[in-house]
DRENVEXDO-447100 format. One record per residue (C-alpha): x, z, y; residue in three letters. Coordinates in steps of 0.5 Angstrom, whole numbers, padded with zeros to 4 digits, always signed. Example, Ala and Ser with C-alpha at 12.3 -4.5 7.8 and 13.67 -1.06 7.14 Angstrom:
DRENVEXDO-447100
+0025+0016-0009ALA;+0027+0014-0002SER;
END
This chain:
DRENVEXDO-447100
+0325+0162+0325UNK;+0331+0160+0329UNK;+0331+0160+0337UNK;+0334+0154+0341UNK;+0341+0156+0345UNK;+0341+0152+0351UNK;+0348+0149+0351UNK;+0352+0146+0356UNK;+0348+0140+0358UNK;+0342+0144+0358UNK;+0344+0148+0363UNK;+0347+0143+0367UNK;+0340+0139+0366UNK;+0337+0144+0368UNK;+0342+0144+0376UNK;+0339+0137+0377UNK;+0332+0137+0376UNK;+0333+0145+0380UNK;+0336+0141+0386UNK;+0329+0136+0385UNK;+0324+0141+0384UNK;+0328+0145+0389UNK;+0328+0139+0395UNK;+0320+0138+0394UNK;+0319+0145+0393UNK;+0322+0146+0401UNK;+0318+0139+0402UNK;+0311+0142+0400UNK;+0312+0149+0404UNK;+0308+0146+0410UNK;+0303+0143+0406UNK;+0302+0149+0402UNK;+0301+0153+0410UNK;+0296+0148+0411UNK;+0292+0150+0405UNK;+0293+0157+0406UNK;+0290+0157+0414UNK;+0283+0151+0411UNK;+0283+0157+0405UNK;+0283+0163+0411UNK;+0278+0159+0415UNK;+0273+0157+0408UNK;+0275+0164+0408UNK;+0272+0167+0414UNK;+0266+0161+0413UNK;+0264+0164+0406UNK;+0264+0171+0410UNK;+0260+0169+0414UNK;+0255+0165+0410UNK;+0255+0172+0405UNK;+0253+0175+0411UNK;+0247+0171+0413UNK;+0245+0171+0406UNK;+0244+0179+0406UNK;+0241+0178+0413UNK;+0237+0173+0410UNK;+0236+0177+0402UNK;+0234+0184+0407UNK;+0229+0180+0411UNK;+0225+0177+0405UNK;+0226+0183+0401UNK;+0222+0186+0407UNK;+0216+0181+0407UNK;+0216+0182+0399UNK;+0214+0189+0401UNK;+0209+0188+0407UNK;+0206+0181+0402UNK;+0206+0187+0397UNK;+0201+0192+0401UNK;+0197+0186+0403UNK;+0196+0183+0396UNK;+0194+0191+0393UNK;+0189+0191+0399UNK;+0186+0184+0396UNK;+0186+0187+0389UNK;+0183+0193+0392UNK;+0177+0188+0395UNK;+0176+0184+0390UNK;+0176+0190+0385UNK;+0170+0192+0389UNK;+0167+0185+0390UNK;+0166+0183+0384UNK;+0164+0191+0383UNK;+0158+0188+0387UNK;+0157+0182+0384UNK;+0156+0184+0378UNK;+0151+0190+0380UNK;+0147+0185+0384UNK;+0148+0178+0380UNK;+0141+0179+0376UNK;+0137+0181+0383UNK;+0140+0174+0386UNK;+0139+0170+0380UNK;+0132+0171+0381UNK;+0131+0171+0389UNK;+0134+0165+0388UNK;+0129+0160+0388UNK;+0125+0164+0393UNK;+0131+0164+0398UNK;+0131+0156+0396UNK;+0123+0156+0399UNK;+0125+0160+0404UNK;+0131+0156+0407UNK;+0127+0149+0406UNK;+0121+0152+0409UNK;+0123+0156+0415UNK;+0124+0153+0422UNK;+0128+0155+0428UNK;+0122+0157+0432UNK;+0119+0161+0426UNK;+0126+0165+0426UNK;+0125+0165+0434UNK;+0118+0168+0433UNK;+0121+0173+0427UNK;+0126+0176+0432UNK;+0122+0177+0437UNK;+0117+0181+0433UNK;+0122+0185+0430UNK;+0125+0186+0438UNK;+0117+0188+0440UNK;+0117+0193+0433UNK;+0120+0200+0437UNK;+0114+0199+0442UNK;+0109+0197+0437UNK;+0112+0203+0432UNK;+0110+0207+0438UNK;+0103+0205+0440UNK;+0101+0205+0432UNK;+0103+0212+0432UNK;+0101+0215+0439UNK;+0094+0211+0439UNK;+0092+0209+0432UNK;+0093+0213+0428UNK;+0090+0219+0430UNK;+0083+0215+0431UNK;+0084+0213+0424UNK;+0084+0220+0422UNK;+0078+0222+0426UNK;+0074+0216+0422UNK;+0073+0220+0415UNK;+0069+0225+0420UNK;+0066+0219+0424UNK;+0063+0215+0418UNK;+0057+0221+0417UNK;+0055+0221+0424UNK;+0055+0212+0423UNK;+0050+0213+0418UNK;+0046+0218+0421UNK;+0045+0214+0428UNK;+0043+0208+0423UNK;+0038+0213+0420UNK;+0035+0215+0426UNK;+0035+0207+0429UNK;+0030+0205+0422UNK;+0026+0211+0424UNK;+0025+0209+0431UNK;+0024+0202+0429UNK;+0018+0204+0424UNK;+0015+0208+0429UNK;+0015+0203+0435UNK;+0013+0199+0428UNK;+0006+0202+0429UNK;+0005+0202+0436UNK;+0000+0197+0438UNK;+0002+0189+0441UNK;+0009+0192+0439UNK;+0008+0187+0433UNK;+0008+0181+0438UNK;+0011+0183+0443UNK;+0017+0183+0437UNK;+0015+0176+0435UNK;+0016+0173+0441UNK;+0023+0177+0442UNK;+0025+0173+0434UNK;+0023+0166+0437UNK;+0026+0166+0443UNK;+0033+0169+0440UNK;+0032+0162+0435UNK;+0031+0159+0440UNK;+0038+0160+0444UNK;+0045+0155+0442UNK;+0049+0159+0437UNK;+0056+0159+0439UNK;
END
């Protein structure tokens, strides 16, 4: 392969289309100045920009984090909630219709009159336990002495029996309760 030699023209060609180049070489000097101090500008701007992004990428990465805790937290809960809905899902399904009556038939007054008996428990809690219970404990000893007084009572009405004009005198007694109004 040859190599091409310039030659006389070449060069002087060369000259001419230097002075040209040269002229709008010196005339795009200010224009490249120009475009150099808007690049500095961009330049400063893109700083800038790039700087408010890893502002903005650290901030976001922060609620990345906390968004993180709070949906392991959620996790967690509803982990444990369907843990219970499942334990009492079979109890539910069969209290609902009971519940279903309930509600429909349940008034604001009854529900009043609930609460104000559950508010009186403590004290009636307390009377049943101071007062009742221990004369229900002394009825198993009081039930022999009933059936006695109701045997002594038999006898004495058998021995009045037999004393004269007692008879009537109970006859009378009878009639005169007939007589009274029943209330």
């Amino acid at each position: 392969m040859r190599l091409p030699v310039p030659g006389p023209r070449d060069v002087l060609t060369a000259i001419e289309r230097g002075t040209d180049q040269v002229e709008a070489l010196i005339g795009a000097v200010p224009r490249v100045l120009a475009l150099l101090d808007d690049a500095e500008r961009l330049l400063v701007r893109a700083s800038a920009a790039i700087d408010r992004v890893r502002e903005v990428t650290e901030a976001a990465n922060v609620i990345v984090v906390r968004t993180s805790a709070v949906v392991d937290d959620a996790d967690a809960q509803v982990v444990r909630v369907t843990g219970l809905l499942d334990t009492f899902e079979p109890s539910l399904t069969r209290l609902q219709p009971t519940l279903e009556t309930l509600a429909d038939t349940t008034s604001p007054d009854e529900v009043r009159a609930l609460v104000q008996l559950v508010d009186h428990l403590p004290a009636l809690t307390a009377t049943v336990e101071k007062d009742l219970l221990p004369v229900l404990g002394t009825l198993g000893s009081v039930a022999p002495d009933l059936h006695d007084l109701l045997n002594v009572s038999r006898e004495l009405n058998e021995i009045l029996g037999k004393v004269p004009g007692i008879g009537r005198l109970k006859r009378k007694v009878e009639e005169d309760d007939d007589e009274l109004p029943v209330t």
